[in-house]
N, C-alpha and C positions, 0 to 999 in steps of 0.2 A: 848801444849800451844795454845791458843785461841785468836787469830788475831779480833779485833773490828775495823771495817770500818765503818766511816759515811756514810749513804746511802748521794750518788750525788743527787743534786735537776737535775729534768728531765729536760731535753733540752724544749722549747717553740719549737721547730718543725718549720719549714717552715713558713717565715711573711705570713699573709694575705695581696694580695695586691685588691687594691679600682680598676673599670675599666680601668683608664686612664694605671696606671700601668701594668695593666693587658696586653693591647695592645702592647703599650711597650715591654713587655718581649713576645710577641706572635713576632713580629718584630726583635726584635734581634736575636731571636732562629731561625727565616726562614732566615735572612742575615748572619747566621755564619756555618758554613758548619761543616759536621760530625764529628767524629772525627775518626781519620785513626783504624776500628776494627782489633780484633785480630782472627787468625781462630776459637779460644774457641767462640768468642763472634759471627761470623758467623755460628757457629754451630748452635747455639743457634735461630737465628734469620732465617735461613731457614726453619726447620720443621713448625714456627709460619706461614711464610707466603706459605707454602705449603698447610696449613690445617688449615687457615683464610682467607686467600688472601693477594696480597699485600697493597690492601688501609685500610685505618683504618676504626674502628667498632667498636661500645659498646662492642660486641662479646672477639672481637679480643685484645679489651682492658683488658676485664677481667681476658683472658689469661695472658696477658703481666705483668697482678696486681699481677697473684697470683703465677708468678716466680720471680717476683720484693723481694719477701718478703725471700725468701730463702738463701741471702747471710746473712743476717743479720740475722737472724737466728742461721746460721754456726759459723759468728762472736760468736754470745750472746754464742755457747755452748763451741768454745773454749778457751772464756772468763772466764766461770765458773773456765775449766781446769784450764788456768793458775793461777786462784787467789787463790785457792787450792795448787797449782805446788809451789808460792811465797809468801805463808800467812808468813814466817818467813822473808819476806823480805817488809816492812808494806808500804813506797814509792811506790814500782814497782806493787806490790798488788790493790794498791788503784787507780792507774793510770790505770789499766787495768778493776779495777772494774768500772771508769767512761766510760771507753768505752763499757761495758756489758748495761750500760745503755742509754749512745749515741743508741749504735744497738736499743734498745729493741725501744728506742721512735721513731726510722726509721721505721720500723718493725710496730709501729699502725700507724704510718700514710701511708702506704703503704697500709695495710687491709681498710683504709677509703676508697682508693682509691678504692677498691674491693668490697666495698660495696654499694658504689655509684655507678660504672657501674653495679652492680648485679641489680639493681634498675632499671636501665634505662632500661636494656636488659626488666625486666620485664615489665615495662609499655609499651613501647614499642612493647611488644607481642611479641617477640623474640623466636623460639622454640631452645631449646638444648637438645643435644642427650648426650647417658652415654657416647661415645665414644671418640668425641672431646671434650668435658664439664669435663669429669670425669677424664677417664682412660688417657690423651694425655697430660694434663695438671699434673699430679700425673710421669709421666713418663722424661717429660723432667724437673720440680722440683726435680726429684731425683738425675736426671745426675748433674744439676746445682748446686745443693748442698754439693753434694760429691766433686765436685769440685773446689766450692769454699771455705769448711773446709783444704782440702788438701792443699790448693794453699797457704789458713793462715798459717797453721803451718808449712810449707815449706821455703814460700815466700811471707809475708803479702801484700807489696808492689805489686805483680802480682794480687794478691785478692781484690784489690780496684781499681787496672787499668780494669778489669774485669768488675767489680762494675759500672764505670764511664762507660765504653762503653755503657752497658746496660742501664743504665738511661740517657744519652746521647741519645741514638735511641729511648726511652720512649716519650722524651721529644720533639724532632721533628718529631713523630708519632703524639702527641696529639697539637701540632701547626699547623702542616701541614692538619689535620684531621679537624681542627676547619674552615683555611681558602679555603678548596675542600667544606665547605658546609654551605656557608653563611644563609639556614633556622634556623642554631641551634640559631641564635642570638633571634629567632623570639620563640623560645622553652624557656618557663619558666623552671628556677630551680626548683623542686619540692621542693627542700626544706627540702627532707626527715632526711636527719643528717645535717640539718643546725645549731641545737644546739654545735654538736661536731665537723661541718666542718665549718661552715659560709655559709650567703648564699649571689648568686649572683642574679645577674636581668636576666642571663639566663643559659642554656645550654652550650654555647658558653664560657660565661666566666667560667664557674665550668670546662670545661676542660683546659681552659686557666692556673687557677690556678694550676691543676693537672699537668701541663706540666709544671709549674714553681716550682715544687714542686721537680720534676724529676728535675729542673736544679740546685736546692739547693741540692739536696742529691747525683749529679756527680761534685759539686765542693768539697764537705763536705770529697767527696771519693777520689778525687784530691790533697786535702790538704794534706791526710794522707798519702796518696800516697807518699809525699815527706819525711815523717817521720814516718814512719810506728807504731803505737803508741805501737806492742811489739816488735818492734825491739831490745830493750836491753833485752828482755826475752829468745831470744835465746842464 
């Protein structure tokens, strides 16, 4: 028997906001304090700033982009699973399949963020080595991943508290990073994926956005958090 799902129209992703806005949510993010992490989520967050430092960096950012992308990820492939697991069941199937593509549209817009710092580091004349660059970033993606598949199929609800932590500290890494270094305002955006990202009038606000971007996809993981969207899958 052959289960036929409409494909979901993809989420619009994170509003663009104009500068006023911008500042705004740059202020609210430095007036509202962390959120209480979990040890997984301090795991996580030590080895970065052992082998970045603790203040922020394009560097340091790029890091933090290209572990951003791996929960959702884990999401998208146990999403697969279950739509296969409940193709005879076409409701729970099709609710599952709009969150395969929630994830998937989290998922590029997290790589934009990744390709926008890969950028900067560039111009910028940044050197990176295979070590930290390559092999350090591949290492702790792996830890993170495996555990936040396991954590889904386990305990969804654990796997987006996880989620929220992480783009929670993303997000007042790249606030607090903007306002330690009041020249970026004076740094043009280049502009480079301004067709796919938008562009701002500098520096300052393009990570402005990036960090409001992390605060839409830890409330987005907050929400779900309350209603785990495969909760009746188990």
């Amino acid at each position: 028997m052959t289960i036929t799902i409409d494909r979901p129209e993809a989420p619009a992703g994170p509003p663009k906001l104009d500068r006023e806005a911008l500042l705004r949510a740059q202020r609210d993010t430095l007036a509202t304090p962390r959120m209480a992490y979990s040890l997984l989520a301090r795991m996580m967050f030590k080895p970065v700033d052992l082998l970045y430092g603790k203040q922020g960096s394009f560097t340091k950012f790029a890091m933090l982009e290209i572990i951003a992308r791996v929960p959702y990820q884990a999401w998208e492939r146990v999403g697969y699973w279950a739509v296969h697991r409940y193709a005879g069941r076409s409701a729970l199937a099709k609710r599952v399949f709009e969150r395969i593509v929630e994830a998937r549209s989290d998922q590029d817009n997290e790589q934009w963020h990744l390709l926008i710092m890969q950028d900067l580091i560039e111009r910028d004349g940044m050197r990176q080595n295979w070590l930290l660059h390559k092999v350090a970033p591949w290492f702790i993606s792996f830890f993170y991943y495996h555990v936040s598949w396991v954590l889904f199929l386990v305990r969804p609800e654990a796997s987006y508290r996880l989620n929220a932590e992480f783009e929670d500290h993303a997000e007042h890494e790249y606030m607090t990073f903007v306002a330690e270094n009041p020249e970026l305002e004076f740094m043009p955006d280049p502009g480079t994926y301004a067709a796919e990202y938008g562009r701002h009038r500098s520096v300052a606000d393009l990570l402005r956005q990036i960090g409001h971007d992390e605060r839409v996809h830890k409330l987005d993981s907050l929400e779900n958090l309350k209603s785990p969207r495969y909760s009746s899958a188990r």
